[in-house]
N, C-alpha and C positions, 0 to 999 in steps of 0.2 A: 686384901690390898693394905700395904702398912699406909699410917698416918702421918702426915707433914706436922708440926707444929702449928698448933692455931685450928685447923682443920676441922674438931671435935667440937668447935661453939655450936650452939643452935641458932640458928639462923629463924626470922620469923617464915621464910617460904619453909625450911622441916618441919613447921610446927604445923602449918597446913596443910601439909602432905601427911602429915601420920594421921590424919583422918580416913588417909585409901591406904596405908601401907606403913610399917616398922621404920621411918625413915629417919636414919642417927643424924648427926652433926656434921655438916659441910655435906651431905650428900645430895642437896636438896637442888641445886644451880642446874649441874650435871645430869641430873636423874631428868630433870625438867629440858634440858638441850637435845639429850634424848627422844624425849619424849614428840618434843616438837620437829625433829628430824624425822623420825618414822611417820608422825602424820603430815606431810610433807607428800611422802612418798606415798602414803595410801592417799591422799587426798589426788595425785599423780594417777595414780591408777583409777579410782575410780570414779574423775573424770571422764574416763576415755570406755570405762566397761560397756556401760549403755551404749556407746558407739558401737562395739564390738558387737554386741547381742542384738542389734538392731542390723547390720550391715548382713550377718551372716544369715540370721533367722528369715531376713527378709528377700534376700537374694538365691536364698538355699532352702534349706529343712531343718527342723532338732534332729533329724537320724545323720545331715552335713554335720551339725555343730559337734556331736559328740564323734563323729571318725574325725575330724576336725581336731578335735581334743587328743586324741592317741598320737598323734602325728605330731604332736609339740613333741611327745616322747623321743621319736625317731630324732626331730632337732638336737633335744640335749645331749643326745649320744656324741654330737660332735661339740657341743657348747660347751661342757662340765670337762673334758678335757683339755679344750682350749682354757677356760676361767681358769685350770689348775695350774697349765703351762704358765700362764699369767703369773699367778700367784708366786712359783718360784722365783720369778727375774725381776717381781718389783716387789716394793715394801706394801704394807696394806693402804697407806695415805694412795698411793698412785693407782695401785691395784683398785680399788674405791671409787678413786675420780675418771679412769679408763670404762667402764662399763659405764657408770651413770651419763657420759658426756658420750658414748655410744647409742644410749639406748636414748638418749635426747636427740639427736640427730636423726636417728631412724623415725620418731617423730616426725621430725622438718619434712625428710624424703617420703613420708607417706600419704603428708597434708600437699603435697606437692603434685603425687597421681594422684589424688582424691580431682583437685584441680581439674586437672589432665585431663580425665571423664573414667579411669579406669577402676575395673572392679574391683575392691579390694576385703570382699567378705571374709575370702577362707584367708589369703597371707594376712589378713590384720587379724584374723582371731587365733591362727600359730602364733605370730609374733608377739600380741597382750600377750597368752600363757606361757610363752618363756622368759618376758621382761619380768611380768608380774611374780612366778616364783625365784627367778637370780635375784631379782633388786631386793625383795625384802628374805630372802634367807642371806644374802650377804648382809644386810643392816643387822640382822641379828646374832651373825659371826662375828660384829664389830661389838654389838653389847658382850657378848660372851666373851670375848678376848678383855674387853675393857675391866668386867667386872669378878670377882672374884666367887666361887659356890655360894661364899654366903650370902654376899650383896645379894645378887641375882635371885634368889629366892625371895628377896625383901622387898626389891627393890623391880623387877619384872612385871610386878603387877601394874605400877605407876605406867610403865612404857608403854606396856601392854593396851594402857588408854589412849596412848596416842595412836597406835593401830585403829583404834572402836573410833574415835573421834573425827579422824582423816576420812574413813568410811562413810559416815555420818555428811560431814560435811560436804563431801564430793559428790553426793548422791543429791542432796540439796542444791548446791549451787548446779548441778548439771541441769539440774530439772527448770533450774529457774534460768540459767542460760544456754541452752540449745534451743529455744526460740527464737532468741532475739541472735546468735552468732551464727547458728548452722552445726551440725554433728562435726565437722569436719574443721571448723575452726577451735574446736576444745583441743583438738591433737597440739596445734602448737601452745596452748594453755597449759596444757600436760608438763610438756618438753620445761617452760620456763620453771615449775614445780620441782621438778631435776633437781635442774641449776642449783638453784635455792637448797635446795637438800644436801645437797655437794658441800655448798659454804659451811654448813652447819658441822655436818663431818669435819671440817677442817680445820673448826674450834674448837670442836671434843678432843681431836685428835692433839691439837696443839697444848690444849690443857693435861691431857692425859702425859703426853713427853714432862710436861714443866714436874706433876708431881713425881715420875716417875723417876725427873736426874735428883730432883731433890731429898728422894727418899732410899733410892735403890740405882744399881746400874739397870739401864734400859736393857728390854728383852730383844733379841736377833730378830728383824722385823722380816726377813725373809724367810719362806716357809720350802725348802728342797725336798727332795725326796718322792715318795708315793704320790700318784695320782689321788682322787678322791673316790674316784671307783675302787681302785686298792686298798685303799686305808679302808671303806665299811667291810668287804669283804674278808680283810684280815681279823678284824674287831665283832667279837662275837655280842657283844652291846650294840656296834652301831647298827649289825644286822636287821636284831630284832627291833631296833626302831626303824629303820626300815620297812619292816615286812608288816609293821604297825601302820606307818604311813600309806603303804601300799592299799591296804583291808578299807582303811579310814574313806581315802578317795578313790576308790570302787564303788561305794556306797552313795558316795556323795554326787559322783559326775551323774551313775546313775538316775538319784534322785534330780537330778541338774534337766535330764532328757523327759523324766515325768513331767516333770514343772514346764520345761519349753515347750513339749508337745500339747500342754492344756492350755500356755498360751497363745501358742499361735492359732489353732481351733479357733479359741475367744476371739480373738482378733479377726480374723478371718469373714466370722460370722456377724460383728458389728461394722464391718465395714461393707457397705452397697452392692453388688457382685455387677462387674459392665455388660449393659443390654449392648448385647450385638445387635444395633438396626440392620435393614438391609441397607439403607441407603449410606452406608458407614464406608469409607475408604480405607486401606491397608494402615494409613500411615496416620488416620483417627484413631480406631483401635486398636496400636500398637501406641498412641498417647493417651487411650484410655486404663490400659492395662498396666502404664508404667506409672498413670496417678494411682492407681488402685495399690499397686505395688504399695509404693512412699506411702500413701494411706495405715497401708498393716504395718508396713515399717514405724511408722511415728504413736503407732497404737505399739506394737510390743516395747517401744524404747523409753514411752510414758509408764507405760507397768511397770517392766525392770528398772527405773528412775526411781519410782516410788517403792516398788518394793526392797532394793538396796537402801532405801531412807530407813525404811521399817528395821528391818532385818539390823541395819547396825547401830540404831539408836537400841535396839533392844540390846545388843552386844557392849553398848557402850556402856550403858548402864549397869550392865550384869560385871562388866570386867572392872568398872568408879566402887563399886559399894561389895562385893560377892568374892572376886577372884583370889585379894590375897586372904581375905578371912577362911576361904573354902582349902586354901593351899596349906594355909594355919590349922584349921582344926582335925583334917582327917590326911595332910599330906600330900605329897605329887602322886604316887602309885594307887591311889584309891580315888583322887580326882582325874587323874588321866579314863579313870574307867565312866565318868558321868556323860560323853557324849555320845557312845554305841548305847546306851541304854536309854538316852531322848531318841536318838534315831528310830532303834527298835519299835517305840509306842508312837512316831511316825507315820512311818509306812504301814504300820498294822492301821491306823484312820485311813490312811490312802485306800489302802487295799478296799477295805468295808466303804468310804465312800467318795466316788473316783469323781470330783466335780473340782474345780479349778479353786474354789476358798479353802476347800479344807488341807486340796497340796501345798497351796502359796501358807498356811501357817504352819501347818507341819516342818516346809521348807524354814521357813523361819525360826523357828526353834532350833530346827538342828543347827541352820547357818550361825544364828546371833551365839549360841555353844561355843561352836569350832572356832569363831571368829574373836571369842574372848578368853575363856576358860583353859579350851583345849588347846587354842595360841599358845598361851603364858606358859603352860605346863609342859610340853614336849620342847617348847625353847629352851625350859629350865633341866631338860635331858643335856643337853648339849655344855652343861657349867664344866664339870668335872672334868672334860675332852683334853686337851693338847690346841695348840692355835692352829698346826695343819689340820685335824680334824673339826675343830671350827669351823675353819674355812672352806678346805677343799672338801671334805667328806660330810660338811651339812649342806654345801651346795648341791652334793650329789643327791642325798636324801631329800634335801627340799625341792627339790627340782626334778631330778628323773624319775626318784622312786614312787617321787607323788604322780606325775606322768604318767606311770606305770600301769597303775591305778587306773589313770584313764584308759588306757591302751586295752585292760581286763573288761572298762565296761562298755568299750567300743567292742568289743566282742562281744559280751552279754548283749548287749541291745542289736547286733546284727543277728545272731544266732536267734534269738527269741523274735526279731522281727521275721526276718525268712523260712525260717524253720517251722518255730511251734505258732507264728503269730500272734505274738503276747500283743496286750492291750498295757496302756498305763497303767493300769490297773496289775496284769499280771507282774508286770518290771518292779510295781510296792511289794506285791510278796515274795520275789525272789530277795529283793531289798531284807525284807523281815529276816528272813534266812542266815543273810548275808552279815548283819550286822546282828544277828543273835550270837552267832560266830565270832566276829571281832571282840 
């Protein structure tokens, strides 16, 4: 990106930012707006996760949650088409504030049957896994259009914090208010996060136009042409990150049903089991069974609370001090390879020893990885692209393909559950396998 006059001082925030990151002169405002927009949006989401994992686990099963998972897939089939159509008939500013004030509303209408008294275990955990992959692979179609190959390599790590941080923070603040609000009042907590995230875009985006007339004629903000299914299929590059994504989260949703399966068990077994009296009436025991319910409900939604605390303060950390020095010394193509090889010696502890600590840190390794490292580095695949590929064909990749993945291990786990009757335990070493492979 050429420079405006003036633009090249160092500013006192560049000189505190080149402590995590290569950050030149005037880049420091913008990097930071960033930054604070995507934790925004993760902070958005993972308000509301612990909702999801507690509504379905507790109303369903881990063998619901993950067929549960493949069926987001089925959604995006129609979703990545529609975002595309989108994308051709508005510029990115509208395109941007169209989905976020969508996907804030859908919010309102969910907190609204929560209300109501209806069930909403399996539609609210489709719906998280399709907001959760569009919202933040479009935020990162807006860095990558914003920024130039080389920024982005320099400057990705920085953002990449605001990812670990939003994490971090939403996992805390849920923990500490779903007491005092209810599961069900974070959702519109969530929705205002949106908003808020929306504005921000509106100031980047406003900045980005001022240096853009200033320096250069502004680029066609409409993107015609190829869907985003089309444009990977054509793109022999975007395939293979694809087919990368694909491998990555097979392994992981996998890993996702170990970990759920050992905690609901846990959970199960510290909560009371109801003494049928005889002298008990239909309509006692049917309010005995639904406290016990809530019971393992608010036991699994305390775990995954805390254990998203964990998981992304270790991510935060790793992505503040590790990420751009790891990207600097040995490159994107040789760090893109360090999170199949934490997985790998994973699931090899699961396998050897199948008790609910040693999955929840195994989990955590790999997650706080993917959640820092492997974030920054497959986003920074997407620099070199074109803005329709950006757009519409990392939407597709971050969204379906990853999907995809799930939909692979919603058959591994159905096949090995009915079939051979694998244990948690067998699903780590097919895991082993799986991601020796990737």
């Amino acid at each position: 990106m050429s420079r405006i006059a003036g633009e090249n001082k160092v500013s006192h925030l560049d000189r505190f930012l080149r402590l995590f990151a290569p950050v030149q002169g005037g880049e420091g405002t913008i990097a930071l707006l960033m930054t604070l927009n995507v934790f925004l949006l993760m902070t958005s989401y993972y308000i509301i996760k612990p909702v999801r994992e507690a509504l379905i686990l507790a109303e369903w099963s881990a063998e619901a949650k993950i067929y549960a998972s493949a069926g987001q897939a089925i959604l995006l089939l129609v979703a990545i088409p529609l975002y595309s159509r989108l994308a051709d008939r508005v510029d990115v500013r509208r395109l941007i504030a169209t989905v976020l004030v969508f996907f804030a509303s859908c919010l309102v209408v969910f907190y609204l049957l929560a209300m109501a008294g209806v069930r909403l275990g399996i539609p609210f955990y489709l719906w998280v896994g399709v907001f959760n992959m569009m919202v933040v692979a479009q935020f990162w179609s807006f860095a990558n259009d914003y920024y130039t190959e080389e920024q982005g390599k320099r400057l990705f790590a920085i953002i990449g914090f605001g990812m670990s941080a939003g994490a971090v923070f939403g996992g805390l603040i849920t923990k500490q208010l779903s007491p005092v609000l209810g599961l069900y009042q974070l959702m519109l907590l969530s929705a205002a996060l949106l908003i808020l995230s929306l504005v921000l875009t509106f100031v980047a985006d406003s900045r980005k136009k001022a240096r853009a007339a200033a320096s250069r004629p502004v680029k066609k903000e409409k993107m015609e042409g190829p869907g985003g299914f089309a444009l990977v299929f054509r793109n022999r590059y975007l395939m293979l990150i694809a087919l990368m994504m694909i491998m990555a989260n097979l392994v992981n949703t996998t890993g996702e049903y170990i970990l759920g399966a050992r905690v609901k068990t846990a959970s199960e077994e510290s909560v009371a089991a109801v003494v049928r009296a005889p002298h008990m009436t239909a309509a006692e025991l049917a309010a005995a069974e639904k406290a016990r319910e809530e019971a393992v409900g608010r036991s699994i939604g305390d775990f995954y609370a805390g254990f998203f605390s964990i998981v992304n303060l270790v991510g935060l950390l790793t992505q503040l001090f590790l990420v751009s020095r790891i990207v600097k010394w040995i490159g994107v193509n040789r760090a893109i390879m360090i999170l199949p090889i934490v997985a790998t010696g994973g699931y090899i502890l699961i396998a050897l020893f199948p008790v609910l600590g040693v999955a929840r840190w195994a989990k955590t390794a790999e997650n706080a990885t993917d959640y820092s490292l492997q974030n920054t580095v497959r986003n920074m695949l997407f620099l070199p692209t074109t803005r329709a590929e950006k757009f519409k064909a990392k939407q597709a990749i971050d969204a379906f393909f990853v999907r995809a993945g799930d939909v692979l291990a919603a058959l591994f786990v159905l096949g090995g559950t009915t079939l051979f009757g694998l244990s948690p335990g067998g699903f780590a070493v097919g895991n082993v396998l799986i991601a020796g492979l990737w």
